[in-house]
N, C-alpha and C positions, 0 to 999 in steps of 0.2 A: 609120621606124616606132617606138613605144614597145616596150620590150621589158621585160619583168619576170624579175630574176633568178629564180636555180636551177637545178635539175637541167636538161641537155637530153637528150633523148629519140635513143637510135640505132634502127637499123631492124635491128639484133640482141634490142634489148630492147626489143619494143613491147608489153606488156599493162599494165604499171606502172614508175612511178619511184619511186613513196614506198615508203621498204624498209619500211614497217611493213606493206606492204598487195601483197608481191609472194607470188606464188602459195605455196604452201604453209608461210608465216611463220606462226609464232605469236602470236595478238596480246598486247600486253601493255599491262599497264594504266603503263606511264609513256605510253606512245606516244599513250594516248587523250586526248580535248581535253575541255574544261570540258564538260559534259553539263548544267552550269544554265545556257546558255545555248541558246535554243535555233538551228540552222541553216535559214537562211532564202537556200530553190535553187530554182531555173527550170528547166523543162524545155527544151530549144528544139530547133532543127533543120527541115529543109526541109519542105513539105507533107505529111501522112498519112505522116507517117516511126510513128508511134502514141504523141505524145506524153502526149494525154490518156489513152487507152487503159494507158499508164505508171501515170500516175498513182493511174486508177480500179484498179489492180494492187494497187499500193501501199498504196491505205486498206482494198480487201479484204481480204489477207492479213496485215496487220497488225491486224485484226480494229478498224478504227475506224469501221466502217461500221454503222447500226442497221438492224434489219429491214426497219423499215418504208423508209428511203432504198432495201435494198437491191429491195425489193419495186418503188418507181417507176420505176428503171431497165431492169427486165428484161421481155426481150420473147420469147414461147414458151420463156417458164421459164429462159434463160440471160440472165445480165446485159450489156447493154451500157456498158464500161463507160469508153466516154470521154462517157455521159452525167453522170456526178459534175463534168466541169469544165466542160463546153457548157453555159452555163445559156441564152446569149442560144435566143431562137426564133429569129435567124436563123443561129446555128451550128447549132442543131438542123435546120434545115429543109438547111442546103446541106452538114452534114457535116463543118467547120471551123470550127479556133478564130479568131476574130477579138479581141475584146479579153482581157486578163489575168487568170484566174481564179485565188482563194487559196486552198488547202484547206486543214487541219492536222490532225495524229495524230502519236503520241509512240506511242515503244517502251517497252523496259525502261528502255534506256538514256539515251534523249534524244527534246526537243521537236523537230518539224517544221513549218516554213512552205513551200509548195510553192504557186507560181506557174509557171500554164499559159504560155507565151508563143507567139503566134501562129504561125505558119511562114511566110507569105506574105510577099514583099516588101513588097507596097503596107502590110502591117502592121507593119513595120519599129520604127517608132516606140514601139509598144506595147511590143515585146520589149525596146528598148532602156531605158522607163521600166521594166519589171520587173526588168533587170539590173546597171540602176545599183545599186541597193539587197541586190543579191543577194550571201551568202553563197558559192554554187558554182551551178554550172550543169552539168544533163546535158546533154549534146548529143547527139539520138538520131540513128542513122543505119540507113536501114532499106536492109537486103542487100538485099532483090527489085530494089529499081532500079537498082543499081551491076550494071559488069559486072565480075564476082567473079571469073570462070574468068581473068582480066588479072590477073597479078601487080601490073603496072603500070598500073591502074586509075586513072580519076579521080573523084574526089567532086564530090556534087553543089555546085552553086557558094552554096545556102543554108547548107549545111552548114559550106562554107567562112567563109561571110560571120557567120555567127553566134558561131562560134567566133572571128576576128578583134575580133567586137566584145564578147562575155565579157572577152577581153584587155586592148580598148581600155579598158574601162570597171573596170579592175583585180577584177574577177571570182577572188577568191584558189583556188576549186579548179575547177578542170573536167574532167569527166568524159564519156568517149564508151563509149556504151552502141550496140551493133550491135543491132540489132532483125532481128526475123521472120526469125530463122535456120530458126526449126522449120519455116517454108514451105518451107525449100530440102531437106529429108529429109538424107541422106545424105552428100546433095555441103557440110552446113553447116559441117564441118571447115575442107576448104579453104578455103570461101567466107569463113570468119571471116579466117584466116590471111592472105590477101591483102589485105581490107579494115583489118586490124590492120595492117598493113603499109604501106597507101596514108597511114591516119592518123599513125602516126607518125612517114615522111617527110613528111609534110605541115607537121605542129607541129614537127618539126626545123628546115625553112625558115620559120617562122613564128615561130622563139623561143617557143613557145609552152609554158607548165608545164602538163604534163598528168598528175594524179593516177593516173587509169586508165583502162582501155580492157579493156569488161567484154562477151561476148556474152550476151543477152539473147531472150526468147519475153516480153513485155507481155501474150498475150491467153495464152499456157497458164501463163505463173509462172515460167520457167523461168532463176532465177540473178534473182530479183529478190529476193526475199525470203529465201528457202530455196537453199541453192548446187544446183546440179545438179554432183556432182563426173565430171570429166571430158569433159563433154558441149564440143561443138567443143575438145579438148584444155585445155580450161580449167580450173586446180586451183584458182583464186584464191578470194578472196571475194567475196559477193554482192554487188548494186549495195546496199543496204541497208545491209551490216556497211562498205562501204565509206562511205557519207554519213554511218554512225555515228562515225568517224576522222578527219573533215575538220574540220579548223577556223574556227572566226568569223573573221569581220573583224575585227582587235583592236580597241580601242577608241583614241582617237588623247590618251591618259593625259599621253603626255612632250611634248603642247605647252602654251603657256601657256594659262592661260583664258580660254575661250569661250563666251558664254554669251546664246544667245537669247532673249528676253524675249516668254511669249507670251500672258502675263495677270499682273492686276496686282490684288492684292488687299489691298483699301483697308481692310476691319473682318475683322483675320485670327480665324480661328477659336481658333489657340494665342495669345493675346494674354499669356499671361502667362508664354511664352516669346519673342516679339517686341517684349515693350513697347510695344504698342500703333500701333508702325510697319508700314510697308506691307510685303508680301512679295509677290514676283518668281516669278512660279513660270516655269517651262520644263523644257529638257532640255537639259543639256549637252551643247557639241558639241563641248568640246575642254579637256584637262589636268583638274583635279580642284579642285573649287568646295570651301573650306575657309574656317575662322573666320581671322581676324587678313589675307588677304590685301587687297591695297592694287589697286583696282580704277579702269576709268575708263568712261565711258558713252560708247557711240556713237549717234548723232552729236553730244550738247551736249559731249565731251570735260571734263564735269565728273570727279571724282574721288572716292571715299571708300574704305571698310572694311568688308570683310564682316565682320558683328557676328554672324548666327546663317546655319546651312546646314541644312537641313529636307528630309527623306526625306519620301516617298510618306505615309508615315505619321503625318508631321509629327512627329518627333524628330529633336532634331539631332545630325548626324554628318554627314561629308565626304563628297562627292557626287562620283563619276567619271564622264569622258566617257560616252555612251550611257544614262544614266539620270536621270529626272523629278527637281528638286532646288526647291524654297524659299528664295531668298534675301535676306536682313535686312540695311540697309545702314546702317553706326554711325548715318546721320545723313538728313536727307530731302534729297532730291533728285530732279531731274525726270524720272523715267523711264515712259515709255510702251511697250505693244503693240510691237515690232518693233525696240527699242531693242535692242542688243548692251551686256554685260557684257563687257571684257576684262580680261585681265589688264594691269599698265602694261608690261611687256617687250614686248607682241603687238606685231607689225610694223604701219609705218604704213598706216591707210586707204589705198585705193587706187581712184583712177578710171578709171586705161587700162588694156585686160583684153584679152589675147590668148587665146581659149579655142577652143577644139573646144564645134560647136552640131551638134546631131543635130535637124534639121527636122522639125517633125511638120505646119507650118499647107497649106492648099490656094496660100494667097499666097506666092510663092516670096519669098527674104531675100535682100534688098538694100540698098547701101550709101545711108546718109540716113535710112529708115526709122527710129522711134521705138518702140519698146517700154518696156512697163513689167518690169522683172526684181524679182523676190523672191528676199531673201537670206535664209536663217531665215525669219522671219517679216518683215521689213522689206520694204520696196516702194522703190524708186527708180526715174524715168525712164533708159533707156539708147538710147544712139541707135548704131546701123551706120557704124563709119567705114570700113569695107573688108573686103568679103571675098576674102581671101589663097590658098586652094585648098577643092576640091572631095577626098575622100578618096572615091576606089575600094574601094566596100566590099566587093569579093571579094579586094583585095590590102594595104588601106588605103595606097596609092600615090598620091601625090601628084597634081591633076591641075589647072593653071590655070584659075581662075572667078571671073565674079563676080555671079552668083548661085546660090543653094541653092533647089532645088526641094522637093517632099513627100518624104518619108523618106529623104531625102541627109544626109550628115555633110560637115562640113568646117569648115577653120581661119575664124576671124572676129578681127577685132580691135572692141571695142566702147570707148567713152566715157562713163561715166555723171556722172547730174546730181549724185552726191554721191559719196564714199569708202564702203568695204565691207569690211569686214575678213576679207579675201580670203585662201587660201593656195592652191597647185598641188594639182590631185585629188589627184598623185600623193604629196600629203601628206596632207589629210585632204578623204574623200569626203562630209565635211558642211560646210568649209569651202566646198572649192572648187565646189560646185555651185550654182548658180540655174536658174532657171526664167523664161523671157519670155513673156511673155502678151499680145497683141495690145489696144493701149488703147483700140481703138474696140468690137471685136466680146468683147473679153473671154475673147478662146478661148487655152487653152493653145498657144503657135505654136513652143516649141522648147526642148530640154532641155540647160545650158553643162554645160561642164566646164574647169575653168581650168586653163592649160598650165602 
């Protein structure tokens, strides 16, 4: 199993690890993370555990809701409010999320990106493309279904499997929020206390870094926004002041540069800061795009000089991973649409590619098959030389196959028709990911991650 350092978790201390965020700390402004960026977190967890119902919490009470939204949602004058993330009609009609809904609202203190992710297994795949990309993940667990009065309780096995794959997918915070305590009245004390208890034996065996473990009410407010102090003995802070303290994904600064090429503009608008050369625009995906460095082009392995580096605004100044940049190159050369900028240190291209594939097509993945993979924006053919195991995604335990069904993970080794300037997720989540796309029907059929 992949494990991510850090703190681990006993079943003496199970509401917090992060000492900036343990019950009655005060917080302090070294502890807090950049707030100009903003965090972008998933909701997730087993069926009607109430993630959207979260959500529609969330934009309520942080007053990012208008009138009139709040007026279409509500029915006999109170709102419902996991109508903000169900937009399909057929989650409305049957009650569930099915694909990934985004909402945003900012506090005082910081911007939010909040993606719905489905709970259902056969959805698997959606949640998985939402938490590739994610920041932190809730993982709600709702007390009414566990049996709570069992010290030695077990979680439900979505709860388990979704939290495994936060992990897998290096997900940097995650957070378990116990929901619909208020349904339990009385008995919500204990009831937290034992399920606080199951979760953090659990992420104990699991290696698992878990920021917090916060009891929660979605449909009354209850420690979402506002603390409710002492309710199920809880002093800590809200799940809110909580997501306001967690940190971005850094940006991957200390590797060489990486630089995917996703238009090409041939009569630049600043010409009389380009000279009249073409400018590269994209997004960095790796180390910091600057004047004077000595670069090479993937795939012609020609070479040159960055001459100018151009912001959003088209003034030049140095460009860091994570951010839209313009690049002017001393001299002309042949670059196109999906071409790579590197730096000349980056490691060689590379065509055999052992990776973790999270199956999303109805065609189960098998060895021989052809797909087309996107790297950046690049396309190459890749063919199936073996699939190596199947991962157990309530334990991610290894399990002999050789093939991947719909919304199965597991190891693959692939061969493609050209080099890719590849690196392991577990170094950078813009390197090491592509995407296979079915060459006949054109349908997204499966989301890599390189080992």
């Amino acid at each position: 199993m992949n494990t991510m350092t850090g703190f681990t978790i006993s079943k003496d201390e199970v509401t917090t690890i992060r000492p900036e965020l343990v019950e009655g700390s005060a917080s302090t402004g070294s502890a807090r993370t950049d707030f100009g960026s903003a965090l972008k977190f998933i909701t997730c967890g087993s069926v009607d555990d109430g993630k959207s119902t979260l959500i529609g919490r969330l934009l309520i009470d942080s007053r990012s809701v208008l009138q009139d939204q709040l007026a279409n949602v509500s029915r006999s004058g109170e709102a419902d409010l996991a109508q903000f993330t169900d937009g399909l009609s057929a989650e409305r009609e049957q009650g569930i999320t099915i694909d990934v809904a985004y909402r945003y609202f900012n506090t005082a203190n910081r911007k939010f990106i909040i993606g719905d992710a489905p709970g259902h297994e056969q959805y698997t795949r959606n949640m998985v493309t939402a938490a590739s990309s994610a920041d932190a993940a809730v993982v709600l667990v709702d007390a009414t279904k566990l049996q709570w009065q069992d010290p030695n309780l077990k979680l439900l096995p979505q709860t388990r499997r979704h939290a495994l794959l936060c992990h897998l997918l290096r997900v940097p915070g995650i957070v378990f929020a116990v929901n619909k305590l208020d349904a339990l009245g009385d008995n919500a004390t204990p009831a937290f206390a034992n399920i606080r208890g199951a979760l953090a034996g659990f992420a104990q065996d699991a290696d698992l870094e878990v920021s917090a473990i916060v009891p929660i009410s979605a449909l009354k407010g209850h420690n979402v926004v506002e603390s409710v102090d002492g309710w199920c003995d809880y002093t800590g802070p809200s799940l809110l002041d909580i997501l306001e303290e967690l940190p971005v994904t850094p940006a991957d600064t200390a590797l060489p540069l990486a630089f995917p090429v996703q238009w090409v503009e041939k009569f630049s608008a600043s010409a009389d800061i380009t000279q009249g050369r073409r400018v590269f625009w994209g997004r960095v995906a790796a180390g910091i795009a600057q004047v004077g460095q000595r670069i090479q082009v993937l795939p012609s392995g020609q070479t040159a000089t960055v001459a100018q580096v151009l912001g959003h605004t088209r003034k030049p100044l140095s460009v860091a991973a994570g951010h839209s940049a313009g690049i002017v190159l001393d001299r002309e050369v042949d670059v196109s649409r999906g071409d790579w900028l590197l730096a000349l240190d980056s490691p060689a291209p590379c065509r055999e590619l052992k990776v973790t594939v999270a199956w999303m097509d109805g065609e189960p993945l098998v060895a021989g098959r052809t797909y087309w993979a996107l790297h950046g924006h690049r396309w190459v053919k890749a063919r199936v030389k073996r699939v190596v195991h199947r991962l157990d995604i309530n334990t991610l335990a290894e399990e002999d196959a050789d093939a991947l069904p719909a919304n199965s993970i597991g190891h693959v080794e692939l061969q493609l028709q050209e080099g890719i300037a590849a690196r392991p997720y577990q170094e950078s989540r813009v390197l090491g990911a592509l995407v296979l796309v079915d060459t006949a029907s054109h349908r997204t059929a499966g989301a890599v991650l390189l080992n």
